[in-house]
C-alpha positions in Angstrom: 8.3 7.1 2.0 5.7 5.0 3.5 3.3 6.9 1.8 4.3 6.0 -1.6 4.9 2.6 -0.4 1.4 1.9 0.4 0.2 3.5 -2.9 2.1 1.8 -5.0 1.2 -1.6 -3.0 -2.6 -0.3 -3.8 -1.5 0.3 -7.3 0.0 -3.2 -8.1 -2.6 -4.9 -6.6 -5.2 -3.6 -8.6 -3.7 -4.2 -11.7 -2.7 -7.6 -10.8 -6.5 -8.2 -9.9 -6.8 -6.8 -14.3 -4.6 -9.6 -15.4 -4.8 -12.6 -13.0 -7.6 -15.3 -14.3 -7.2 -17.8 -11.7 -9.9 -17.5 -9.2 -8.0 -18.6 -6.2 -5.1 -16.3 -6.6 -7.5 -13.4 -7.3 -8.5 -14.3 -3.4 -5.4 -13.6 -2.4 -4.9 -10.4 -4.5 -8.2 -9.3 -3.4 -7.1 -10.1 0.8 -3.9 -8.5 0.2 -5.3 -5.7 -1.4 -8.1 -5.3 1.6 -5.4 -5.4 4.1 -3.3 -2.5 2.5 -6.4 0.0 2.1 -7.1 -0.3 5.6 -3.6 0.4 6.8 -3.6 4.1 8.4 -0.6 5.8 5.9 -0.8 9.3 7.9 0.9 12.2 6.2 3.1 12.9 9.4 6.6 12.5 9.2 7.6 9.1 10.9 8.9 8.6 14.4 11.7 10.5 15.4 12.1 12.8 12.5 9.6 15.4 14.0 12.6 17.4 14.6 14.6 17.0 11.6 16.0 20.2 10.1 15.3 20.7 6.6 18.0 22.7 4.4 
């Protein structure tokens, strides 16, 4: 799930960066977008659920 968080956080970002004009909020966009490409979104199953049974 965090996963397709992240991407989808990557994916907004960008296409707010398309449509936003104002420079100072394309800063932010551009920071926020920075911050979520260098978050570490391994494929591993979060904590706890190494475990889990599948049916």
């Amino acid at each position: 799930m965090e996963r397709f968080i992240h991407n989808e956080n990557i994916r907004r970002y960008r296409r707010l960066l398309e449509e936003e004009k104002n420079e100072d909020k394309r800063a932010i966009i551009r920071k926020l977008l920075a911050e979520e490409e260098a978050k570490d979104v391994s494929a591993s199953p979060p904590k706890g659920r190494e475990n889990a049974k599948h049916p």
